[in-house]
Backbone of each chain as nested JSON, in Angstrom:
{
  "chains": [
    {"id": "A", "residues": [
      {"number": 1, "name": "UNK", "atoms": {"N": [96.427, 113.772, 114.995], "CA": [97.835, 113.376, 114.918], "C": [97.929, 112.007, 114.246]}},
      {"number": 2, "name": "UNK", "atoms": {"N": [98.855, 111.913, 113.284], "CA": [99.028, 110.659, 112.284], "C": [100.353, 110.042, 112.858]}},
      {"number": 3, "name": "UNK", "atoms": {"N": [100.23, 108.566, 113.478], "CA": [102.056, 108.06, 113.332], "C": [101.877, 106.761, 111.924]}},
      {"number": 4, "name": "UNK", "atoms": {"N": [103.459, 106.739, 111.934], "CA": [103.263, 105.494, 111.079], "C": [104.347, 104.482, 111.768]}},
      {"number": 5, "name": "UNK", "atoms": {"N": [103.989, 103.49, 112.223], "CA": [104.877, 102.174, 112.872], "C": [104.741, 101.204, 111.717]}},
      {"number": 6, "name": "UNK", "atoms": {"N": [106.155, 100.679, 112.065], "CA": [106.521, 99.455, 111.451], "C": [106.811, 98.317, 112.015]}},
      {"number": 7, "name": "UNK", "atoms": {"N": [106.282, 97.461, 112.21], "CA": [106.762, 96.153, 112.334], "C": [107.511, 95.106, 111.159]}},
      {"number": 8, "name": "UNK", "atoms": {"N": [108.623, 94.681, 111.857], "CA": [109.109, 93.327, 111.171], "C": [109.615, 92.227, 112.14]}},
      {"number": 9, "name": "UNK", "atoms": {"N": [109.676, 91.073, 111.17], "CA": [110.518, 90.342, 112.009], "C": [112.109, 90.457, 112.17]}},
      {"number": 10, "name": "UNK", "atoms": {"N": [112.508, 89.757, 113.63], "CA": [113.317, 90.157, 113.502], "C": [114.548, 89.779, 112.613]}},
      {"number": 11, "name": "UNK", "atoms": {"N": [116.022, 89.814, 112.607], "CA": [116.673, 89.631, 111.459], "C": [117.364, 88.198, 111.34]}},
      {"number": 12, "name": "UNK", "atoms": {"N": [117.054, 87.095, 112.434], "CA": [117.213, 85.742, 112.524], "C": [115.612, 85.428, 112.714]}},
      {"number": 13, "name": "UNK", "atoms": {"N": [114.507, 85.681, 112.314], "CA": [113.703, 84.649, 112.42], "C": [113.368, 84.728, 110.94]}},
      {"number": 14, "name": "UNK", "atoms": {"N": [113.382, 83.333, 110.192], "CA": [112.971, 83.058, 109.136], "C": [111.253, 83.862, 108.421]}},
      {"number": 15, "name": "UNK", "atoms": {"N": [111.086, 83.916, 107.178], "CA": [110.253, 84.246, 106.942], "C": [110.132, 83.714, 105.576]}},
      {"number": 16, "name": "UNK", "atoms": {"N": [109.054, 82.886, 105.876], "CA": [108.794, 82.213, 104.416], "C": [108.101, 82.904, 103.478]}},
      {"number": 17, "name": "UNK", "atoms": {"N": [107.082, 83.549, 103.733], "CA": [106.443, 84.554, 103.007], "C": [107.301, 85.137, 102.315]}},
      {"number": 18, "name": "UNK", "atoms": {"N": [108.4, 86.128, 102.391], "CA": [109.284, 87.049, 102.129], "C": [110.258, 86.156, 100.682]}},
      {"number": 19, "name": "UNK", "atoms": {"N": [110.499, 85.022, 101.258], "CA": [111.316, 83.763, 100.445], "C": [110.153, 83.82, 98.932]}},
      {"number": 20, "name": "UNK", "atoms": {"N": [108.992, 83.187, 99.343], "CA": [107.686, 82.761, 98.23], "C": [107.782, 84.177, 97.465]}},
      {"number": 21, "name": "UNK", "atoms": {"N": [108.011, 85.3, 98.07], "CA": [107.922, 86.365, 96.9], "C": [109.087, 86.671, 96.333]}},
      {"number": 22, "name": "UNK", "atoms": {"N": [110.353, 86.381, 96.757], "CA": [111.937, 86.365, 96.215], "C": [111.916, 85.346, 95.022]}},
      {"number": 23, "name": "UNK", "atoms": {"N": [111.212, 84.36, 95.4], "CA": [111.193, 83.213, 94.466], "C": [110.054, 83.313, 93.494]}},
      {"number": 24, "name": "UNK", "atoms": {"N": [109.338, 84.021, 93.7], "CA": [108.112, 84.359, 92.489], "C": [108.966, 85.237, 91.746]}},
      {"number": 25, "name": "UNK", "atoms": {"N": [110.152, 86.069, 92.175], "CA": [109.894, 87.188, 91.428], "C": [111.36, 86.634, 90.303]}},
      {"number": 26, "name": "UNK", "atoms": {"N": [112.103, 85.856, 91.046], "CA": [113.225, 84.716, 90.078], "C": [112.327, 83.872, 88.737]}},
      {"number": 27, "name": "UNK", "atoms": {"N": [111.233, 83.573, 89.308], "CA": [110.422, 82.557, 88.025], "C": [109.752, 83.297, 87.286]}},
      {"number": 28, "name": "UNK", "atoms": {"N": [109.801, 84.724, 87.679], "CA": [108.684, 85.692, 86.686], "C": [109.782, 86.407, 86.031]}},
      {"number": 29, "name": "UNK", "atoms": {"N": [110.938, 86.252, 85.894], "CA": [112.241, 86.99, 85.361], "C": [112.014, 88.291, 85.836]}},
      {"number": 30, "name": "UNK", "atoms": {"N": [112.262, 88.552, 86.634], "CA": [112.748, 89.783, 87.922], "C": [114.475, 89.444, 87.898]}},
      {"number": 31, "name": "UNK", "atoms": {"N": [115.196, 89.72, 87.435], "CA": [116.361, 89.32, 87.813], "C": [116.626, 90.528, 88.806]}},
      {"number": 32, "name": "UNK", "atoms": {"N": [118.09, 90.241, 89.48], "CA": [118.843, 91.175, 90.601], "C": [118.124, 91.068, 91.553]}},
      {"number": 33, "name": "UNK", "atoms": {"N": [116.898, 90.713, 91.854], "CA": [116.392, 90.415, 93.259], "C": [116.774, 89.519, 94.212]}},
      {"number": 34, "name": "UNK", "atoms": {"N": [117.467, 89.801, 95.466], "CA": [118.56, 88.992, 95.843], "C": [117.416, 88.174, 97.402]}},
      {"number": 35, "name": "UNK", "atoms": {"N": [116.711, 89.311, 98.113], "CA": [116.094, 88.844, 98.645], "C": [115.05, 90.03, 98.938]}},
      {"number": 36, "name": "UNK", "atoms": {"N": [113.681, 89.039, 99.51], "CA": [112.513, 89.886, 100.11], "C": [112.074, 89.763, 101.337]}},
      {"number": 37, "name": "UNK", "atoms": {"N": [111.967, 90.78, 102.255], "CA": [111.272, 90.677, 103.447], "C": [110.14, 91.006, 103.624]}},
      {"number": 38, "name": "UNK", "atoms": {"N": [108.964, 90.5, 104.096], "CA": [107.579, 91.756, 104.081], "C": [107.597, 91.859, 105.936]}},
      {"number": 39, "name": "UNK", "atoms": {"N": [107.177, 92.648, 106.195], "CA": [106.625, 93.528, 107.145], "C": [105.388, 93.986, 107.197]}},
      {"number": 40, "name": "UNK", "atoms": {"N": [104.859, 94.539, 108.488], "CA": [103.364, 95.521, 108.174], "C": [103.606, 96.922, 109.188]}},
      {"number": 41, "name": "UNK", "atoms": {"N": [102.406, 97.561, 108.51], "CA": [102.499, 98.866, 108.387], "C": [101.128, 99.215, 108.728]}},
      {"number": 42, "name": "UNK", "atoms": {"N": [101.495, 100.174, 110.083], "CA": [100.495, 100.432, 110.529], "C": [100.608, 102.428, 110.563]}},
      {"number": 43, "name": "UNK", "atoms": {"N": [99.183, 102.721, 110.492], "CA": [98.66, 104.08, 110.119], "C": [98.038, 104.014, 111.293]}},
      {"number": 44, "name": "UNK", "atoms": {"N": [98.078, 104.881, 112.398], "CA": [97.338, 105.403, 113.485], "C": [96.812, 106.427, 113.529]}},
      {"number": 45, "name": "UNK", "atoms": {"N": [95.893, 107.144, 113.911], "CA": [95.424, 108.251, 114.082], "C": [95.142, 108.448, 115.44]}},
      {"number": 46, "name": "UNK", "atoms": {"N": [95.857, 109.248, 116.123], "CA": [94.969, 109.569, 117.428], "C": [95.305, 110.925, 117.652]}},
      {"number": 47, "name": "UNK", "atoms": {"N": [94.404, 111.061, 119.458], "CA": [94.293, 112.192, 119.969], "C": [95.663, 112.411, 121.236]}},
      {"number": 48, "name": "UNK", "atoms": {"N": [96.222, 113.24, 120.898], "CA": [97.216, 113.003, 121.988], "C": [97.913, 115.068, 121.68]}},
      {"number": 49, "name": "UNK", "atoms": {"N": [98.299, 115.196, 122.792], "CA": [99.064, 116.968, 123.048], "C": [99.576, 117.086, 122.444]}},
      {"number": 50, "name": "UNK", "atoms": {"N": [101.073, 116.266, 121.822], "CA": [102.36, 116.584, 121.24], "C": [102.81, 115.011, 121.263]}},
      {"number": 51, "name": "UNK", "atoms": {"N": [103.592, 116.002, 120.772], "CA": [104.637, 114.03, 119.939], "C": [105.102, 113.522, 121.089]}},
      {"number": 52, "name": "UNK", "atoms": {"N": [105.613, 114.1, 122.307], "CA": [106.324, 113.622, 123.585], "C": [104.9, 112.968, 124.468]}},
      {"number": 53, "name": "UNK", "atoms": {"N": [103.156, 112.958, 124.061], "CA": [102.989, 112.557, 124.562], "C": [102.164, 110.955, 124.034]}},
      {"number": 54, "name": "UNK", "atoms": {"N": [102.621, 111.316, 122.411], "CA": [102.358, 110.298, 121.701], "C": [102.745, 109.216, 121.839]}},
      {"number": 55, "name": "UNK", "atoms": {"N": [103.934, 109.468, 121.973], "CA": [105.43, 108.696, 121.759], "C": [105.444, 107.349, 122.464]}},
      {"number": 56, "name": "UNK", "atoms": {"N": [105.39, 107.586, 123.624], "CA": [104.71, 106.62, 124.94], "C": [103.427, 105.363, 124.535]}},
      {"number": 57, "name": "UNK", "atoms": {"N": [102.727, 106.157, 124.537], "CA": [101.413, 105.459, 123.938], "C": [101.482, 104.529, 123.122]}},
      {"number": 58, "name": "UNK", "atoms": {"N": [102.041, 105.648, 122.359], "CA": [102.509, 104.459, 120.7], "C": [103.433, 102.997, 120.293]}},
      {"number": 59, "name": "UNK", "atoms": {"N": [104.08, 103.469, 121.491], "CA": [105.244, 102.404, 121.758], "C": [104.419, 101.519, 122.594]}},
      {"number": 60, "name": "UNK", "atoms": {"N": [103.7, 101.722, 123.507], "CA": [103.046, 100.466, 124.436], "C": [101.905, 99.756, 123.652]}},
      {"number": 61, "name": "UNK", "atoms": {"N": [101.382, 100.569, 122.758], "CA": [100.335, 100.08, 121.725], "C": [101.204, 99.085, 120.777]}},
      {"number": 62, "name": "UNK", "atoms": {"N": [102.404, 99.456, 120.284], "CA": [103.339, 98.651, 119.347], "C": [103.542, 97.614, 119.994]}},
      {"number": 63, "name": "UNK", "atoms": {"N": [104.169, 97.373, 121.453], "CA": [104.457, 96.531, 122.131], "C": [103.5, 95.407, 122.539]}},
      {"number": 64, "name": "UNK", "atoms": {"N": [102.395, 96.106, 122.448], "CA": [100.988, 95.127, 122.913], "C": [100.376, 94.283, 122.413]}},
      {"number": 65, "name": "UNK", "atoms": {"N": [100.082, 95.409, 121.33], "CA": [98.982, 94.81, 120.619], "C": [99.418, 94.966, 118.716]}},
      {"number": 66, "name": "UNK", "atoms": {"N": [100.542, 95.725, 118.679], "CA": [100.488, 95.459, 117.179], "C": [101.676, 94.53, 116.83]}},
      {"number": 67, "name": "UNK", "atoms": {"N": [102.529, 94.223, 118.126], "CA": [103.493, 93.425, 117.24], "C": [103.877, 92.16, 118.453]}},
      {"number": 68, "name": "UNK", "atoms": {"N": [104.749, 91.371, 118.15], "CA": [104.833, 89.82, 118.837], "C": [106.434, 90.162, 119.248]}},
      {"number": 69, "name": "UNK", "atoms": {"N": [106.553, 91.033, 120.314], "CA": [107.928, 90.732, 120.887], "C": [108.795, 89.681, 120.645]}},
      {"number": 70, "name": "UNK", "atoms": {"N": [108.938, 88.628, 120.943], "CA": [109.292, 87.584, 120.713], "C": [110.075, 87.675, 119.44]}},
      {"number": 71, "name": "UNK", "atoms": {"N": [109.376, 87.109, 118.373], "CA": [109.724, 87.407, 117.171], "C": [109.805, 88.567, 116.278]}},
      {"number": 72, "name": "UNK", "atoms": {"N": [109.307, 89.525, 116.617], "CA": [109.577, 90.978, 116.141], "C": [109.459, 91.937, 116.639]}},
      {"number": 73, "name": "UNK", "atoms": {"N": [110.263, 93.439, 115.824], "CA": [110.671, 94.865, 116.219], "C": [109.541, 95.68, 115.743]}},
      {"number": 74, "name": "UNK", "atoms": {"N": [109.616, 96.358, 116.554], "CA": [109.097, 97.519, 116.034], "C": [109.508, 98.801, 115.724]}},
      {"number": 75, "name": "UNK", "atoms": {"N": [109.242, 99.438, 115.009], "CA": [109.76, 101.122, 114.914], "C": [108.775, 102.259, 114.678]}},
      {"number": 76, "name": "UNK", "atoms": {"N": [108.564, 103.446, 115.717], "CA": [107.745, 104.641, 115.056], "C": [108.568, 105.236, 114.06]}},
      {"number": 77, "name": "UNK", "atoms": {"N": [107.743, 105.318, 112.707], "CA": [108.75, 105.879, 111.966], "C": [108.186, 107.417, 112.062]}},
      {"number": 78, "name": "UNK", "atoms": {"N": [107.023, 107.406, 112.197], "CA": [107.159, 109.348, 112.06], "C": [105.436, 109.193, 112.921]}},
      {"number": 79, "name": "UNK", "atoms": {"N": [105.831, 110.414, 113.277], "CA": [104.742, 111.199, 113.917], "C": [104.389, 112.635, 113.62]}},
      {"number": 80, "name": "UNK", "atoms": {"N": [103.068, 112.885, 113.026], "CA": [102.866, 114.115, 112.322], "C": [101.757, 114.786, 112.867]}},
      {"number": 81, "name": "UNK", "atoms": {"N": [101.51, 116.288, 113.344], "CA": [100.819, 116.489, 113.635], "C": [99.826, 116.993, 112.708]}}
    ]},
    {"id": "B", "residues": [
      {"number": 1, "name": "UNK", "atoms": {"N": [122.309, 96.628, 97.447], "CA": [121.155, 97.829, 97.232], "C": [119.685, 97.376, 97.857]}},
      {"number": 2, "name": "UNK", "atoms": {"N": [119.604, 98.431, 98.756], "CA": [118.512, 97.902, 99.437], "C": [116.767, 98.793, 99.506]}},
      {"number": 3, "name": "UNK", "atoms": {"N": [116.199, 98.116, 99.163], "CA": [115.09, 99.245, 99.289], "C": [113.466, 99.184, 99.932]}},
      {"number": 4, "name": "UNK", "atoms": {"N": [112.736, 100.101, 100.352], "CA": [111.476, 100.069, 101.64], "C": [110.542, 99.979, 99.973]}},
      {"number": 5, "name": "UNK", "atoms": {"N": [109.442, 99.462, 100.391], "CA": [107.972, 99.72, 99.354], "C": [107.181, 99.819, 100.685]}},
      {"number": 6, "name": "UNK", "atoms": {"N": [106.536, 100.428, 100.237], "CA": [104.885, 100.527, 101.501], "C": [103.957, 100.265, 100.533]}},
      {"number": 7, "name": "UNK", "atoms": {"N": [102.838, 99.03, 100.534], "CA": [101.484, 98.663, 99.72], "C": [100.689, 99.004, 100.821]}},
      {"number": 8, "name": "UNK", "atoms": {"N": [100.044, 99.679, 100.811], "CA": [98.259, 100.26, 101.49], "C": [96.941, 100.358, 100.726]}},
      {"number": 9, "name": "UNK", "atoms": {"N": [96.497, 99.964, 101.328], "CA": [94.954, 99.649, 100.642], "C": [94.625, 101.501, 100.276]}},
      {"number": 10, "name": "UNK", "atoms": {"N": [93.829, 101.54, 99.11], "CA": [93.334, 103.088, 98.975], "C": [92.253, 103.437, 100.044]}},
      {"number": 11, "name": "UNK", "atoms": {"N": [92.286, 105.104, 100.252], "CA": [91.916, 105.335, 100.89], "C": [90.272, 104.388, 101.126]}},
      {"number": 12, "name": "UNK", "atoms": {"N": [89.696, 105.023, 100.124], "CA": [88.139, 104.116, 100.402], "C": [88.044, 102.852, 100.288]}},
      {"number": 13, "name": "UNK", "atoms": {"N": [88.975, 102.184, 100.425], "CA": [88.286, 100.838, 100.69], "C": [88.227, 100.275, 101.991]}},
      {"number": 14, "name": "UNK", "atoms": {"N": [87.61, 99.752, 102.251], "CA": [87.535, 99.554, 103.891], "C": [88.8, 98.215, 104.472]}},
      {"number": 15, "name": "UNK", "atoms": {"N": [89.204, 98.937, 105.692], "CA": [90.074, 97.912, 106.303], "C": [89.747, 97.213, 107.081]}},
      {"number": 16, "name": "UNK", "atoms": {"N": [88.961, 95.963, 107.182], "CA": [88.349, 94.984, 108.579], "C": [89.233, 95.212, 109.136]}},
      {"number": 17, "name": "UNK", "atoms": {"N": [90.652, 94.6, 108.553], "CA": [91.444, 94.101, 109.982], "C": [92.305, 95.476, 110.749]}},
      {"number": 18, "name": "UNK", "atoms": {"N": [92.122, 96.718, 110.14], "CA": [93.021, 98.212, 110.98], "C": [91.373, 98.319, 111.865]}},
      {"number": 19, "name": "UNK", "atoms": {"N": [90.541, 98.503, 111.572], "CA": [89.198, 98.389, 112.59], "C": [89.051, 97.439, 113.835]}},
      {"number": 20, "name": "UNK", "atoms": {"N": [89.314, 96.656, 113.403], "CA": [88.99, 95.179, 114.711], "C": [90.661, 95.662, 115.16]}},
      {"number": 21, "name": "UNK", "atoms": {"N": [91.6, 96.277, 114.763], "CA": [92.771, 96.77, 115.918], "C": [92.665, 97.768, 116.29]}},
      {"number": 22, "name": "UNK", "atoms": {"N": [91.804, 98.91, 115.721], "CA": [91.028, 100.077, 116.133], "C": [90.324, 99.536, 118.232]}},
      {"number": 23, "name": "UNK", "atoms": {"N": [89.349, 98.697, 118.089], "CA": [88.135, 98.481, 118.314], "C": [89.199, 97.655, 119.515]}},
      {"number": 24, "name": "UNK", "atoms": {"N": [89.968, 97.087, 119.35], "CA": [90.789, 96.114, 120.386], "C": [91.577, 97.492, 120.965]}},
      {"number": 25, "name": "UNK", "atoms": {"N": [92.175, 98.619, 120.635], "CA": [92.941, 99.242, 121.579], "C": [91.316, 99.848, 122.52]}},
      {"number": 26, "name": "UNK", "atoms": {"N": [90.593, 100.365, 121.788], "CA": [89.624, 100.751, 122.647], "C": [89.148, 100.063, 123.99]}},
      {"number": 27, "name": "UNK", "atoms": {"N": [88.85, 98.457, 123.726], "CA": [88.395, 97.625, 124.918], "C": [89.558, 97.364, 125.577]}},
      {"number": 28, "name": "UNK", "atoms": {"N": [90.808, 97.442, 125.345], "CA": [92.508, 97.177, 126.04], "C": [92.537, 98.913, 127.068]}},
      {"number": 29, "name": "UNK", "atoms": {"N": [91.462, 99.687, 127.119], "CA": [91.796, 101.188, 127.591], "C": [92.665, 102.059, 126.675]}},
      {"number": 30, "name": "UNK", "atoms": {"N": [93.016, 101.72, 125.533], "CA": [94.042, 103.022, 125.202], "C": [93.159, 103.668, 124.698]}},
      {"number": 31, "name": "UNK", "atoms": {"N": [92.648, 105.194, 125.068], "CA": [92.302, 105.971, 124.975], "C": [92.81, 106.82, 123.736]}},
      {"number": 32, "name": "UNK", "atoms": {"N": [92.033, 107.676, 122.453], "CA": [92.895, 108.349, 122.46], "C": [93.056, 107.966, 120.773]}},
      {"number": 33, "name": "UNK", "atoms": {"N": [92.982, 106.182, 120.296], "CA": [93.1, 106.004, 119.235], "C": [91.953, 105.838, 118.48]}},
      {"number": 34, "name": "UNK", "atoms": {"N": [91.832, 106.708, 117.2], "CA": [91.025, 107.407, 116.685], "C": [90.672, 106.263, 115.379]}},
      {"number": 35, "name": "UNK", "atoms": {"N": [91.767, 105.617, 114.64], "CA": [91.664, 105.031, 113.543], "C": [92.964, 103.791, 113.761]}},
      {"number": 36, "name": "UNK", "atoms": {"N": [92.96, 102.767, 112.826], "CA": [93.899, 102.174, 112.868], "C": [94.114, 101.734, 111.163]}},
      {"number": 37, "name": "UNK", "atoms": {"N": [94.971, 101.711, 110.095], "CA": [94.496, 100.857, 109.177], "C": [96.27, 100.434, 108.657]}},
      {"number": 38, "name": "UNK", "atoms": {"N": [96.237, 98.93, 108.207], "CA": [96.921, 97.867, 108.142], "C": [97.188, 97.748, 107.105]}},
      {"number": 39, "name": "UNK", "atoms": {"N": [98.816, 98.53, 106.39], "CA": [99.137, 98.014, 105.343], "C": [100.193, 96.853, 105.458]}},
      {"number": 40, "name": "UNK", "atoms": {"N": [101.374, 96.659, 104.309], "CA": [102.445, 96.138, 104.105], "C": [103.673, 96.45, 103.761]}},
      {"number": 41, "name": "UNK", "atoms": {"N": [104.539, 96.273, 104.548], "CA": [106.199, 96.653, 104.023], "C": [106.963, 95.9, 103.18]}},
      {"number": 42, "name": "UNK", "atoms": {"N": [107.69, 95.87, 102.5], "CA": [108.428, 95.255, 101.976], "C": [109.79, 95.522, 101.515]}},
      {"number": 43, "name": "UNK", "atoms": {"N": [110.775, 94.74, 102.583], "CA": [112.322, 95.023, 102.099], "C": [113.023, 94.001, 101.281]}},
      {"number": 44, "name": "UNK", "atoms": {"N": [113.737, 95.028, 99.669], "CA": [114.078, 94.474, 99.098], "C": [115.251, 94.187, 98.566]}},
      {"number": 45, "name": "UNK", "atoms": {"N": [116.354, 93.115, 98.588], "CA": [117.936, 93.483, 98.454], "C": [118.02, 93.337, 97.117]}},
      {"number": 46, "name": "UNK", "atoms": {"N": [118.277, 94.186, 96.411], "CA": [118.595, 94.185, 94.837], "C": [119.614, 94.547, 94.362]}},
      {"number": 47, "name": "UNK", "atoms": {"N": [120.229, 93.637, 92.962], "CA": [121.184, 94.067, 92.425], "C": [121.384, 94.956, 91.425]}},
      {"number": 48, "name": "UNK", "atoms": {"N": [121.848, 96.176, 91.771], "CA": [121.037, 97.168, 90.572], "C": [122.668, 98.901, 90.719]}},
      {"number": 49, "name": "UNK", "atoms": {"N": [122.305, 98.955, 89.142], "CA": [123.839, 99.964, 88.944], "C": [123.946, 101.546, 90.157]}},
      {"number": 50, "name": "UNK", "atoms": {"N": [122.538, 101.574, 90.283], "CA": [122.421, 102.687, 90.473], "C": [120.724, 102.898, 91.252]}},
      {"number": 51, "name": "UNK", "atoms": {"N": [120.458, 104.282, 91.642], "CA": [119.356, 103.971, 91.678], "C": [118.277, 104.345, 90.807]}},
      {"number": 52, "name": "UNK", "atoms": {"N": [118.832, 104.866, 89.602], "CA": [117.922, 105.026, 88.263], "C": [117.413, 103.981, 87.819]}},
      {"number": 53, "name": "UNK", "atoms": {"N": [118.437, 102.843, 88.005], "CA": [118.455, 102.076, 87.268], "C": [117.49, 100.714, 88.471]}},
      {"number": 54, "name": "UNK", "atoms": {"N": [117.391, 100.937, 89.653], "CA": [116.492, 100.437, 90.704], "C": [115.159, 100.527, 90.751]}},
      {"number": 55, "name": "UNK", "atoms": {"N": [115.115, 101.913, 90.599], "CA": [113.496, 102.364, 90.494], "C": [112.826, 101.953, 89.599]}},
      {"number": 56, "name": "UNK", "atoms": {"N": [112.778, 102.044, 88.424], "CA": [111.996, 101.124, 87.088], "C": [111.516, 99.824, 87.997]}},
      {"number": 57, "name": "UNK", "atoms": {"N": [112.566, 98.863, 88.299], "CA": [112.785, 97.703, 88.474], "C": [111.433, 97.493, 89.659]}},
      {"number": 58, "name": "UNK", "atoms": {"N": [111.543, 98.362, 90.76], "CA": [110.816, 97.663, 92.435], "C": [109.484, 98.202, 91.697]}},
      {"number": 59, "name": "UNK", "atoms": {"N": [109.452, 99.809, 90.305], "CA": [108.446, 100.282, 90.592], "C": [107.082, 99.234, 90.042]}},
      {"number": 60, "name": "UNK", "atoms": {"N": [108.139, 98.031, 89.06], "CA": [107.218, 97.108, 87.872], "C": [107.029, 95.977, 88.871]}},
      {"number": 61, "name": "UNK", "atoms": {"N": [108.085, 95.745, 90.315], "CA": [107.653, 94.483, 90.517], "C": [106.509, 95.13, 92.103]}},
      {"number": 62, "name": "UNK", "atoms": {"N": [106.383, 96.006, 92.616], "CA": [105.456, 96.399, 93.026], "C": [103.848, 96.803, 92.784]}},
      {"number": 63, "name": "UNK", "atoms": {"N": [104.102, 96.484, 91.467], "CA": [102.643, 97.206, 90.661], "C": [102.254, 95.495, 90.28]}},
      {"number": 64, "name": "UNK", "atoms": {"N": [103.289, 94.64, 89.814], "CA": [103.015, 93.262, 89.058], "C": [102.624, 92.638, 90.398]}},
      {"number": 65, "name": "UNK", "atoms": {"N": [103.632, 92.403, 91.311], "CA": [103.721, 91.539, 92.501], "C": [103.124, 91.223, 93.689]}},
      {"number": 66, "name": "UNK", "atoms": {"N": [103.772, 92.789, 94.035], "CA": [103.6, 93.032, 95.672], "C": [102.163, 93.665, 96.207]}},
      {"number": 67, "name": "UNK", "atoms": {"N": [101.536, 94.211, 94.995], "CA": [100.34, 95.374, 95.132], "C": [99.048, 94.632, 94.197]}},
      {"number": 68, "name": "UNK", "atoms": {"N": [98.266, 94.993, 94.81], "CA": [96.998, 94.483, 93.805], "C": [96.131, 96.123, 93.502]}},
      {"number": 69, "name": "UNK", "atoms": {"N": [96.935, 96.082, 92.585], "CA": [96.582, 98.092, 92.293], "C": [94.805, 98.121, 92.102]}},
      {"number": 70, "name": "UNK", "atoms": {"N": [94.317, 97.613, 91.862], "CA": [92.836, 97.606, 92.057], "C": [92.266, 98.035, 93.537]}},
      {"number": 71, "name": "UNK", "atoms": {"N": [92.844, 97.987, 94.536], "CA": [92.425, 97.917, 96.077], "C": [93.852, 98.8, 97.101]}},
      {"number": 72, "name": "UNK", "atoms": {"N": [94.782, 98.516, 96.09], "CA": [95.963, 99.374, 97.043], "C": [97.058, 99.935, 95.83]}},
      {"number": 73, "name": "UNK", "atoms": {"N": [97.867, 100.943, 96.854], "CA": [98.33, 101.954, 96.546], "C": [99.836, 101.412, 97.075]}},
      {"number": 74, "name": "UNK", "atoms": {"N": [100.912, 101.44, 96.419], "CA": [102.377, 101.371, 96.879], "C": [103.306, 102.651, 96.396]}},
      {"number": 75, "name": "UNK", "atoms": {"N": [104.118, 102.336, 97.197], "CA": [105.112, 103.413, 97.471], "C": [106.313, 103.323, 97.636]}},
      {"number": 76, "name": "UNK", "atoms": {"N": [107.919, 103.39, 96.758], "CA": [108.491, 103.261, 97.333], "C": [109.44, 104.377, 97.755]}},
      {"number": 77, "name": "UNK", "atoms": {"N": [109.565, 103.449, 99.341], "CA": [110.017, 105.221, 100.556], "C": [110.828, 105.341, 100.003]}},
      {"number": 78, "name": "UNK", "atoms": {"N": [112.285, 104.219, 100.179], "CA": [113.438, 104.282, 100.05], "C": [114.313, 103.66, 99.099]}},
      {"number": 79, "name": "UNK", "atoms": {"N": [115.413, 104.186, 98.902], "CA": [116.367, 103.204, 97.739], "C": [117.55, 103.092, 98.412]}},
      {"number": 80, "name": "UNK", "atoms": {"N": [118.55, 102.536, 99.299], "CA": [119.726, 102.996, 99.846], "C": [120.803, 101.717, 99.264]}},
      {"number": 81, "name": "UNK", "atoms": {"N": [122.054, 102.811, 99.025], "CA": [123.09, 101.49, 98.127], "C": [123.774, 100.963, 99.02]}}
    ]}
  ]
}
């Protein structure tokens, strides 16, 4: 079974990273680029029955250990068997 | 106009850091997770007619910018106006 989670920050905490590539992409003549956010992206693979018993897991794994409550969300975006 | 890119390393190249989060759910008890590997998201607000006219645009600054096509692979999910 494959999920794919996303983490970002959330939509008031600054991100300078995201800025440095908005602004690279203004000095490299990228025009219309208004702004950039980056995020990460995580690919899981595990062993689990069904998606209802993935689901759980995946979310306490997101919550734990792949992302910083505090400052950021998470989302399962898909789960495939 | 807003749009998702996903940059992921290609398949064969190795991911230290989705391994050492592999290797951390294992010693944390989650049972179950098989693989882990660690790409990047990136949301982008652009000013653009359409989304014909979008795609060219994220697909040159994803290949120039955001991706080091030698080692990873991008994608973009979404285009939404």
């Amino acid at each position: 079974m494959k999920a794919l989670i996303h983490v970002t920050l959330k939509p008031d905490v600054l991100d300078p990273q995201g800025k440095a590539i908005g602004a690279a992409c203004g000095s490299l003549g990228y025009e219309g680029i208004r702004d950039v956010r980056q995020g990460k992206l995580f690919e899981v693979e595990l062993d689990a029955a069904d998606e209802a018993a993935a689901r759980p897991l995946l979310a306490e794994l997101a919550d734990k250990l792949l992302s910083n409550p505090v400052i950021e969300d998470y989302e399962i975006v898909s789960i495939e068997v």
